[in-house]
VOGU-3710 file (C-alpha; in Angstrom, 3 decimals, decimal comma):
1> xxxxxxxxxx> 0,000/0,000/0,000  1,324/3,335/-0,554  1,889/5,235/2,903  0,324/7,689/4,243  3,899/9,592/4,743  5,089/9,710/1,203  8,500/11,232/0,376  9,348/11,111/4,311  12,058/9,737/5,889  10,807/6,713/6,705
11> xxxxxxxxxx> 10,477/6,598/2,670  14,059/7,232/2,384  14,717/4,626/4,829  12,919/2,097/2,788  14,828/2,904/-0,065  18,313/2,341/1,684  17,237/-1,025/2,461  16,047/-1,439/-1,110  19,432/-0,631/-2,416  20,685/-3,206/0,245
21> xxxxxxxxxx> 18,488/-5,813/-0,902  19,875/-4,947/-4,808  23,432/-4,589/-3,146  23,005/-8,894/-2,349  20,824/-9,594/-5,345  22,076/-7,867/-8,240  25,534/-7,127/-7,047  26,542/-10,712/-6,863  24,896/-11,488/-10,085  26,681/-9,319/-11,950
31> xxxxxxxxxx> 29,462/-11,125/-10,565  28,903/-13,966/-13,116  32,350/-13,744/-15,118  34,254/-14,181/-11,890  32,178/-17,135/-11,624  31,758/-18,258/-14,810  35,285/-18,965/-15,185  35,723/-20,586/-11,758  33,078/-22,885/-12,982  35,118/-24,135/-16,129
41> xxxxxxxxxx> 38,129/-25,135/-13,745  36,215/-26,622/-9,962  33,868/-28,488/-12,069  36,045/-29,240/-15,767  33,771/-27,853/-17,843  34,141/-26,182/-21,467  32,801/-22,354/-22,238  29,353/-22,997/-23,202  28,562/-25,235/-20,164  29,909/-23,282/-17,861
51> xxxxxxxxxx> 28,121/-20,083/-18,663  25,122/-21,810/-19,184  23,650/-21,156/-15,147  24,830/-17,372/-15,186  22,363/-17,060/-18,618  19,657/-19,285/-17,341  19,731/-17,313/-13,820  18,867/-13,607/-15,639  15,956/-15,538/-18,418  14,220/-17,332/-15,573
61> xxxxxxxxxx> 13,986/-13,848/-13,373  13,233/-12,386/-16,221  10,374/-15,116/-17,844  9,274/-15,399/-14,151  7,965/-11,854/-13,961  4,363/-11,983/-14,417  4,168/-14,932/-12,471  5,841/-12,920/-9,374  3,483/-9,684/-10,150  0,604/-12,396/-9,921
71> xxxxxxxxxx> 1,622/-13,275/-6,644  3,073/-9,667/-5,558  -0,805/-8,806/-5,749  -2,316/-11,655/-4,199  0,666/-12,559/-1,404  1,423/-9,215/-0,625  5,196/-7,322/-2,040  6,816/-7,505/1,079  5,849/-10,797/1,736  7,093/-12,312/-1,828
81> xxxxxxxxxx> 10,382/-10,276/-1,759  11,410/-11,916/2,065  10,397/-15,987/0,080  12,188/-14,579/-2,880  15,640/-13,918/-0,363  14,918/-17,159/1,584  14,865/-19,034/-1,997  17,874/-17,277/-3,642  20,059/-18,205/-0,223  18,829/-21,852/-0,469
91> xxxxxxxxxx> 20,099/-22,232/-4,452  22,723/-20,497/-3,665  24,149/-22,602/-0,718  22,939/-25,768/-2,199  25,802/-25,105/-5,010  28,601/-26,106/-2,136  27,253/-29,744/-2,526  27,458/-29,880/-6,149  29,946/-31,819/-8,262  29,067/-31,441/-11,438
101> xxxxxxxxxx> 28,445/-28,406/-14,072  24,640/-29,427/-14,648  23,761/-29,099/-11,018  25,050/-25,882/-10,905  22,665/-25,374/-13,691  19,647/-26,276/-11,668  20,597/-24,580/-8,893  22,542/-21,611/-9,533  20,067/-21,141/-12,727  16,707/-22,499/-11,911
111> xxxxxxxxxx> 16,935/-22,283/-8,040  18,633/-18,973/-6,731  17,274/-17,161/-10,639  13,657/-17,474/-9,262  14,637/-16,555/-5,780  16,559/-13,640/-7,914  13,536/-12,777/-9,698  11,248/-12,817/-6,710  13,580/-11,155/-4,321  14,237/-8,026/-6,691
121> xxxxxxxxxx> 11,594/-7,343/-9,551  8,901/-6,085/-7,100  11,728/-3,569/-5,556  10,356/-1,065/-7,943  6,965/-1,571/-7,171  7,370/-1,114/-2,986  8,977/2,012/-4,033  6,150/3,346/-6,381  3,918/2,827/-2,481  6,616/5,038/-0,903
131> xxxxxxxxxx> 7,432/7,708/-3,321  5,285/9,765/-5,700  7,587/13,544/-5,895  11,112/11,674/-5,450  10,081/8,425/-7,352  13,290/8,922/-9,625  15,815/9,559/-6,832  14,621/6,851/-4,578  15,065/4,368/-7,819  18,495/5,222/-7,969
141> xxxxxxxxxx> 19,265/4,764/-4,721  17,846/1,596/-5,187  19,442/-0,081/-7,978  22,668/2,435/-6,907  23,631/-1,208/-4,419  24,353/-2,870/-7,628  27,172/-0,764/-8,740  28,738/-0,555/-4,952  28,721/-4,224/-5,115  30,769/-3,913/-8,584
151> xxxxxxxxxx> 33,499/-2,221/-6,270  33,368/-4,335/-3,323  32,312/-7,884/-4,332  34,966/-8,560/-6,727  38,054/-8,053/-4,008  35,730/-10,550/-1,551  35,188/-13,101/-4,515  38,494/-12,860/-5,239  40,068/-13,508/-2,054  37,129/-16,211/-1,217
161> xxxxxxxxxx> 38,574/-18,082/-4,493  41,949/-18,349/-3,272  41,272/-19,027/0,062  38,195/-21,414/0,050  37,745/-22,702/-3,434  34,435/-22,311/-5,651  32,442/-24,796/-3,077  33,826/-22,575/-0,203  32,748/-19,273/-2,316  29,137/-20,475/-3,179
171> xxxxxxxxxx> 29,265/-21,503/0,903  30,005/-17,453/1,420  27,972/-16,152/-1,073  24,615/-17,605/0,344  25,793/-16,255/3,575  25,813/-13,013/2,435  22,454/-13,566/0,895  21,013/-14,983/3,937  21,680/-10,912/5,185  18,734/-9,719/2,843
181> xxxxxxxxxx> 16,450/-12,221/4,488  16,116/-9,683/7,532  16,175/-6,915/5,150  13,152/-7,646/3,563  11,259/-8,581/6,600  12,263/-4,638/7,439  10,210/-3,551/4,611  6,900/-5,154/5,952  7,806/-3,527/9,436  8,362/-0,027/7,402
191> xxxxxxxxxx> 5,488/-0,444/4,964  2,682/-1,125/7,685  0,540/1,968/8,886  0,933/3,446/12,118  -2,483/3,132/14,037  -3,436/6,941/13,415  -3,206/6,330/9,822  -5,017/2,735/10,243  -7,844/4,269/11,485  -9,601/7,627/11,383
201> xxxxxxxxxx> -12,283/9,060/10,408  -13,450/9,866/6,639  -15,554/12,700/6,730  -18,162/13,355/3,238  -19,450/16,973/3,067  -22,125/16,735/0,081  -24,258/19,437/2,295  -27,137/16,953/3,231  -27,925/16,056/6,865  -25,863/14,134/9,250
211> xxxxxxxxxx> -25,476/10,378/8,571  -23,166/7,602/10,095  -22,121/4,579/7,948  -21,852/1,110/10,058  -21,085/-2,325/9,007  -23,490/-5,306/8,979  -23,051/-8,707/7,435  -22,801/-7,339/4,045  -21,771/-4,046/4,022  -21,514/-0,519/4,758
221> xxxxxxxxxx> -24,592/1,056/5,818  -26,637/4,752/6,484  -27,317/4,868/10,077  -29,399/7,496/10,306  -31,806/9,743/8,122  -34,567/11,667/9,240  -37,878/10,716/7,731  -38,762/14,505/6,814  -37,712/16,748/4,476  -34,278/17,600/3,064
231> xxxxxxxxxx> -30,810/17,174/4,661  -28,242/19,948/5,677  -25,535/18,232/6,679  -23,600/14,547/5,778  -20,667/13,470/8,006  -19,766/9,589/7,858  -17,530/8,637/10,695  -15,785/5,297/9,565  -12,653/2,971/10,481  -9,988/1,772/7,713
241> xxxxxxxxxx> -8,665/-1,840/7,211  -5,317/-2,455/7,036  -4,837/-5,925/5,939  -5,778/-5,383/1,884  -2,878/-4,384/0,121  -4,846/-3,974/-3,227  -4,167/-0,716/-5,195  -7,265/-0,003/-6,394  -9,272/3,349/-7,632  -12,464/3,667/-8,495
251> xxxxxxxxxx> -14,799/7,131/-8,967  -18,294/8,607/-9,844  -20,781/6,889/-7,481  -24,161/7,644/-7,109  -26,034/7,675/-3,282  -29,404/6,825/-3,970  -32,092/6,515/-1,749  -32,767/2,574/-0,940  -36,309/3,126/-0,381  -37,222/4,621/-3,751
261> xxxxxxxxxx> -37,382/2,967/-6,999  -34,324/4,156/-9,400  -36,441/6,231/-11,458  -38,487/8,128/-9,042  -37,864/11,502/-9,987  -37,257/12,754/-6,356  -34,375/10,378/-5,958  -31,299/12,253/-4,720  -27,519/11,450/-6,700  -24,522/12,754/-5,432
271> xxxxxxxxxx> -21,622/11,562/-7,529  -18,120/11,795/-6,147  -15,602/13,318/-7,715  -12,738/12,511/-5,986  -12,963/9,922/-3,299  -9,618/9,468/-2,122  -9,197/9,421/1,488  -5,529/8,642/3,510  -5,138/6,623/0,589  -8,417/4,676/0,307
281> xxxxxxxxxx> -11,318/4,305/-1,531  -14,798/3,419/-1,239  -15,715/0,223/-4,464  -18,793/-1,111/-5,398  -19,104/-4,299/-4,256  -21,667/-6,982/-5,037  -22,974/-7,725/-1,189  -22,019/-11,507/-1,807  -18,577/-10,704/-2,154  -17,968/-9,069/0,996
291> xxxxxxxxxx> -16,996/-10,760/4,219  -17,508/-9,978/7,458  -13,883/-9,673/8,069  -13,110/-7,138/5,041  -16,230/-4,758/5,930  -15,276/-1,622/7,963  -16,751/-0,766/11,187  -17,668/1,935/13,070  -18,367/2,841/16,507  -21,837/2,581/16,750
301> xxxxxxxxxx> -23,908/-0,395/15,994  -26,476/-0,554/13,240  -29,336/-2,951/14,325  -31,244/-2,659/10,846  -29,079/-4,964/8,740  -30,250/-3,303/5,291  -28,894/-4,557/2,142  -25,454/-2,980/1,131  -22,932/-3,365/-0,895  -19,445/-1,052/-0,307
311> xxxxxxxxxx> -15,952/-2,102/0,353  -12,903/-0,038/1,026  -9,568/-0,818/-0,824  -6,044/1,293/-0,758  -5,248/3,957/-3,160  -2,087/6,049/-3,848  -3,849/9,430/-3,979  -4,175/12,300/-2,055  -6,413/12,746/1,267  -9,369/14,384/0,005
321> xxxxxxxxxx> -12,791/14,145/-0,492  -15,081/15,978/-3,145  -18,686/15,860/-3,547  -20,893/16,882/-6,147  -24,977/17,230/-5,576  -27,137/16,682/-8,252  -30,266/16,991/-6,552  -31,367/18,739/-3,236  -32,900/16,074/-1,165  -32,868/12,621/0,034
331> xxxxxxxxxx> -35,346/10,692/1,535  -35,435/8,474/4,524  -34,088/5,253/3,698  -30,440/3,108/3,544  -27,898/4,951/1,433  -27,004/2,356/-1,303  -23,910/3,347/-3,574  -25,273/2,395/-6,930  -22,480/1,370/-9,920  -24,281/4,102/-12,020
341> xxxxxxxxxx> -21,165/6,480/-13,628  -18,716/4,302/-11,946  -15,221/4,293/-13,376  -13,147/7,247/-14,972  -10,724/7,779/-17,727  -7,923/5,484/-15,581  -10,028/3,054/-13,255  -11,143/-0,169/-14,753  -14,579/-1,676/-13,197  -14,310/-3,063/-9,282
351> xxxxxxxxxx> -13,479/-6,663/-8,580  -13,827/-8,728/-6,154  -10,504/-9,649/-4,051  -10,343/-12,819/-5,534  -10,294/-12,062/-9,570  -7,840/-8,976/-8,932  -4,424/-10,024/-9,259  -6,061/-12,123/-11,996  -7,042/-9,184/-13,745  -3,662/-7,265/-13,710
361> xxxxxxxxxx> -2,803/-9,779/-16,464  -5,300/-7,894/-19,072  -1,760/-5,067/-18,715  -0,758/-7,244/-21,707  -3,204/-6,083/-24,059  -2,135/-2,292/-23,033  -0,647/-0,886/-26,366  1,151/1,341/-23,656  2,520/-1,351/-22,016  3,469/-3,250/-24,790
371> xxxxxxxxxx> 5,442/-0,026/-25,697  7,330/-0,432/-22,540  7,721/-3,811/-22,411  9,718/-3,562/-26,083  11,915/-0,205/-24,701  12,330/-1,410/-21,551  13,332/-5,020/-23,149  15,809/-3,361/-25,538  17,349/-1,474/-22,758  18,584/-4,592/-20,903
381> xxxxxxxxxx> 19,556/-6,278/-24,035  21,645/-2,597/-25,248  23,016/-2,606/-21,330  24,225/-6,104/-21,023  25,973/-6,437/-25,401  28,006/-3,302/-23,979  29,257/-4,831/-20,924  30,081/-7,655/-22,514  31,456/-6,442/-25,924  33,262/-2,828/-24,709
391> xxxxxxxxxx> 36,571/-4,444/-23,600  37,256/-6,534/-26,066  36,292/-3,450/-28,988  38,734/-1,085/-26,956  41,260/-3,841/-27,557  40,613/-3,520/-31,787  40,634/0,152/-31,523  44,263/0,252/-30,181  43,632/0,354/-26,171  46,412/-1,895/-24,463
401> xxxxxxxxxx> 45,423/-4,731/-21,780  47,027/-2,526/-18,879  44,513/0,272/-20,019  41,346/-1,741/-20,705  40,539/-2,147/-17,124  40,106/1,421/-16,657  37,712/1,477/-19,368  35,539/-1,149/-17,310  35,440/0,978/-14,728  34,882/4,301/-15,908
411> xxxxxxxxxx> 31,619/2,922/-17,185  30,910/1,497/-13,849  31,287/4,864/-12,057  29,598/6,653/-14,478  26,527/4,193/-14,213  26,520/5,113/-10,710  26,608/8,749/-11,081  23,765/8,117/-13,591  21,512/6,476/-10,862  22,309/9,022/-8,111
421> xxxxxxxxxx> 22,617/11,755/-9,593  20,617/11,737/-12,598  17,059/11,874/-10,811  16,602/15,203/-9,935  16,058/16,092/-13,437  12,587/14,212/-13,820  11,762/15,025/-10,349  12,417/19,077/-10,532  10,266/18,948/-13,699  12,873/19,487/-15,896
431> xxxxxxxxxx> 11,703/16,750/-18,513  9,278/14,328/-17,994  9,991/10,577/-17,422  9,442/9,933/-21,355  10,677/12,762/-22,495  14,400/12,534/-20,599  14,469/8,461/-21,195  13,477/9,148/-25,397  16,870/11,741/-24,662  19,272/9,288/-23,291
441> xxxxxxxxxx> 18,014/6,882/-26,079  19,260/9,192/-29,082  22,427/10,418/-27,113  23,562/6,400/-26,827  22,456/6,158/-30,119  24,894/8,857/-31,200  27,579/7,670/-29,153  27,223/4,046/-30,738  27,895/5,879/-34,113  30,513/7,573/-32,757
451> xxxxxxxxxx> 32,593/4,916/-31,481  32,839/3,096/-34,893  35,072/6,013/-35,753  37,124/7,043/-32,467  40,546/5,278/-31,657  42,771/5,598/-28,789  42,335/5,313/-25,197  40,940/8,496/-24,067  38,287/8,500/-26,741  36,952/5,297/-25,902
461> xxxxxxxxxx> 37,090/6,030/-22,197  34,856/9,268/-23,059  32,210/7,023/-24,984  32,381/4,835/-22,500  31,389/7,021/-19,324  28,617/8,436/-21,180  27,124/5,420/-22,106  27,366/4,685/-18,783  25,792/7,812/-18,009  22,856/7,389/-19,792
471> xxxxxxxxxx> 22,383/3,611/-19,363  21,970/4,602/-15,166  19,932/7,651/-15,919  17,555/5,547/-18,361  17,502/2,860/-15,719  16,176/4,707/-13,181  13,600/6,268/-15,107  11,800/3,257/-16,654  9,822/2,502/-13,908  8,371/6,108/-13,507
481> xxxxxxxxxx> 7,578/5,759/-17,199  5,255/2,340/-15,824  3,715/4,583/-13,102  2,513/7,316/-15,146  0,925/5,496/-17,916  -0,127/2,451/-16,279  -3,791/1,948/-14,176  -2,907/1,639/-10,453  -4,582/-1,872/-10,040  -1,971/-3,004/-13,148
491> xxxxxxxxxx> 1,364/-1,248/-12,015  2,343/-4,215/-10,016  1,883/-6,311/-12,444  3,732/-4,588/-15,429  6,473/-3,650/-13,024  7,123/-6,893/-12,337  6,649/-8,037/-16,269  8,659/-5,138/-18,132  11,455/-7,035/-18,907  10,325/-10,439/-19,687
501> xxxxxxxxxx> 11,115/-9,636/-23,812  14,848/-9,554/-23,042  14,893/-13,688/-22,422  14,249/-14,399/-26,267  16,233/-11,337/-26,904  19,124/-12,576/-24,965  19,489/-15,734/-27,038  20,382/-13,664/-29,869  23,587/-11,918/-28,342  26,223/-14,923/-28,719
511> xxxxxxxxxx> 24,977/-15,232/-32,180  25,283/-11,625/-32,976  28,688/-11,346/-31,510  29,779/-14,792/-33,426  28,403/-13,137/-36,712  29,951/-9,768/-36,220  32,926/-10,554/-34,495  34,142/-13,757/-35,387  32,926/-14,091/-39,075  33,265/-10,260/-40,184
521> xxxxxxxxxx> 36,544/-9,590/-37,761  34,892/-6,562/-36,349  32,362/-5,311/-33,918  31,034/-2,108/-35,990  27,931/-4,441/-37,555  26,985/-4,495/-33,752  27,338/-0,902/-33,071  25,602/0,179/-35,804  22,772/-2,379/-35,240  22,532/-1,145/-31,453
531> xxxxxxxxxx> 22,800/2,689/-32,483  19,519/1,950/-34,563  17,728/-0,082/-31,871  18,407/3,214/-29,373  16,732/5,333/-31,971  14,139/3,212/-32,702  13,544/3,162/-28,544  13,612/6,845/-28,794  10,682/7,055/-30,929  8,450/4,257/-29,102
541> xxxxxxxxxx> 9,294/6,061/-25,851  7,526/9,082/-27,067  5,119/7,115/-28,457  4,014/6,044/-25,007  1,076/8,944/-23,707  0,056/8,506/-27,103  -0,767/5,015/-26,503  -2,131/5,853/-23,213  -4,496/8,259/-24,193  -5,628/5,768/-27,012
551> xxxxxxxxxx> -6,301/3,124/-24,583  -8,097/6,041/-22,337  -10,375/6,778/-24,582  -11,652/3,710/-25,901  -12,592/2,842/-22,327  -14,121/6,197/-21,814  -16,021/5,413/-25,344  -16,920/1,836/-24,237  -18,225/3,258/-21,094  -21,797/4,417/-21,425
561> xxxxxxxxxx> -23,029/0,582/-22,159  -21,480/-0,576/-19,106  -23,385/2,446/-17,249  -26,583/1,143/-19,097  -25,959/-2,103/-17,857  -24,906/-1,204/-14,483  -28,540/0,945/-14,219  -30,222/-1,942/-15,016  -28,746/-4,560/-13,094  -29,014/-1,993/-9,938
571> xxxxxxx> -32,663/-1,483/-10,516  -33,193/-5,224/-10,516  -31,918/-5,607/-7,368  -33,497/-2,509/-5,620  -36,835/-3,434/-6,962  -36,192/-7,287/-5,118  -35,682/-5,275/-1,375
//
């Protein structure tokens, strides 16, 4: 849920641990060419076998991403990031015992890449709860771990090596792991509510007389209505469930009076405009799917169980409450929040708990999200043929093998400056989230261009830290991108799912570099094919509101059946009371 404290320090802190959790997850799999070559010598393996688990661990977090978003939604984030940690440990320790390449493949690739997947794919998404202003900042903090573990891990995993073997590493590896265990369980602890915030009172000022909603067996009821003539005043006094982690909007209800037919002409409709209160929001419920359990309650009874049909779910807008009067009176009677004008441009019709994680997998046929899902794709896939290919194309362009290390790292520490200090410029409002990550796409795209061309040492080193530059600044961006374009009750999901295009991608890049490299004798095929992929991501990125408002308004044109339908079905069941 998102808290009611965004942007606070308590926000921050969560993003610390985040980058802690990243530090663990991400750090040591970026580790895999250490690894990959102690593999070909503990267990006498050739190339392809060996890096066979440090490819199958990245495709199966990767594949495994709409499965986790499934379960993010239903589970809980928090609760699927600490299994994810608990898993990755396991695979990871398990590795001591094996003797052979292929185990390592089950359980350094299949094993520890699921706990991988699980334990860091929803990290984005526990931000987006805890940051709405500072959303691009906090990301870089976040995924800023990985590149402190490219400084730090490499001296431990060396020294590990010499001193304990590959058995003895994997041994200290999932030791380290075991650390983010803990770490996780610290973002349940940080995410929950304090009790002010758990419950308070909602207060509805539609200028009609005072009113108290209470809970029965089936819903959310009107307490009290006087039998005579109009209403002044409407305050509704209720308490907030914690426990349903759904992010969830709806808008444009309609009170109606329970004891009048639909169509009597005296019936009173107050729509609400905004109904977004310390992050909640009242759905339309059908009675049946409402327990006991999820119903709010209030502090007075209501001993006239009337027929209801409300439920309260968490939101990630802003504490306020709007209403709108159509009419000037309302009549004695239950109020009954009809599904008349429900939904708006963004909001997708209510649920029922049980169908809504189910539903976040309709993000697929998004044309938005299918936008991000190729950019963000390409990204990884651009990210990870530069890390591998950049030394070895500094060594064709004339950089020595005392110098090439330095080239390494300058784009190392200029990833990192990318995802600290890049941030600010999306949240200041200097560009938007599309418009600065359609920017860095072009810019790499020049500098792709450009590198066929330079020689020497210093002016690879220059292409190399801005690459760099923009690869962290992009990185951090993408999931704002999700955010703003997305439905709330889908961001989970297509956080969790953005880069499931780079596993078939992936299988292409030894290919590509075997083509380029080994049967052409040079890497420029590559750069020029990557310098047209980073334009071609610079045009779908700005393609992206587009999309969004396409998507928008079909649903807002496919909306007045659905109203029709929703009248009808209402009036059938008032008319049965």
């Amino acid at each position: 849920m998102k808290n009611a404290s965004l942007n606070s320090s308590k926000s921050w802190g969560i993003a610390v641990v985040c980058s802690f959790i990243n530090f663990l997850h991400l750090g040591i799999a970026r580790q895999s060419g250490l690894l990959y070559l102690a593999a070909i010598s503990r267990y006498d393996a050739n190339r392809n076998q060996a890096s066979l688990p440090f490819v199958l661990c990245y495709t199966v977090r990767n594949v495994s991403g709409p499965l986790i978003g499934y379960l993010g939604r239903k589970l809980g984030l928090e609760a699927i990031t600490v299994v994810g940690c608990i898993i990755a440990t396991i695979g990871m320790g398990a590795c001591f015992f094996a003797e052979d390449i292929f185990t390592i493949v089950v359980l350094w690739g299949g094993v520890f890449g699921l706990g991988f997947g699980m334990g860091s794919v929803l990290i984005p998404v526990v931000l987006n709860q805890h940051f709405d202003k500072y959303l691009s900042n906090a990301n870089g903090i976040a995924f800023g771990g990985e590149c402190i573990a490219g400084f730090v891990l490499p001296v431990l995993i060396k020294y590990a090596l010499d001193e304990y073997g590959t058995s003895g590493l994997f041994l200290i590896l999932s030791a380290l792991m075991l650390h983010s265990v803990p770490a996780a369980m610290l973002l349940k602890v940080a995410s929950k509510p304090s009790a002010a915030v758990a419950k308070q009172a909602i207060k509805f000022h539609p200028k009609i007389q005072e009113s108290t909603l209470c809970s029965g067996i089936s819903g959310i009821y009107n307490k009290s209505f006087n039998s005579e003539g109009p209403l002044a005043s409407h305050q509704t006094n209720v308490s907030i469930p914690i426990n349903n982690t759904d992010l969830k909007i709806m808008q444009n209800f309609d009170f109606i009076d329970g004891s009048r037919p639909v169509n009597d002409k005296n019936s009173t409709r107050n729509s609400i405009i905004e109904n977004n209160v310390d992050n909640y929001s009242v759905i339309y419920q059908h009675k049946n799917n409402i327990k006991e359990s999820d119903v709010l309650h209030c502090t007075q009874s209501y001993q006239d169980q009337h027929s209801g049909k409300v439920a309260i779910v968490q939101t990630p807008e802003k504490n306020s409450i709007h209403m709108q009067e159509n009419k000037p009176s309302l009549t004695n009677g239950p109020l009954i929040l009809s599904p008349h004008s429900m939904g708006g441009e963004k909001y997708s019709q209510s649920e029922s708990s049980k169908t809504i994680a189910i539903s976040s997998f309709s993000v697929f046929c998004d044309p938005a999200f299918l936008l991000m899902l190729l950019t963000q794709s390409t990204f990884i896939f651009i990210s990870t043929m530069i890390l591998t290919i950049i030394v070895d194309y500094s060594r064709d362009v004339g950089v020595s093998s005392d110098e090439e290390m330095y080239i390494l790292m300058c784009l190392s520490i200029s990833d990192m400056i990318g995802r600290f200090g890049l941030g600010w410029v999306t949240d200041s409002g200097f560009f938007s989230n599309v418009a600065f990550s359609s920017l860095c796409y072009f810019c790499m795209g020049f500098i792709m261009v450009a590198l066929v061309f330079i020689r020497g040492f210093i002016l690879v080193m220059s292409a190399a830290f801005f690459i760099g530059l923009f690869l962290g600044g992009l990185l951090i961006v993408c999931p704002g991108i999700v955010s703003d374009h997305i439905e709330k009750d889908k961001v989970t999901m297509a956080l969790a799912s953005r880069f499931v295009f780079y596993a078939p991608m992936s299988l292409t890049q030894s290919s590509l570099i075997g083509f380029f490299r080994g049967t052409k004798g040079s890497y420029k095929g590559i750069l020029y094919m990557l310098s047209a992929i980073c334009l071609f991501c610079c045009v779908m990125s700005l393609s992206i509101p587009y999309a969004a408002r396409f998507r928008d308004k079909r649903k807002k044109n496919a909306k007045p059946q659905s109203m029709k339908n929703s009248l009808q079905m209402d009036s059938t069941h008032i008319s049965r009371m």
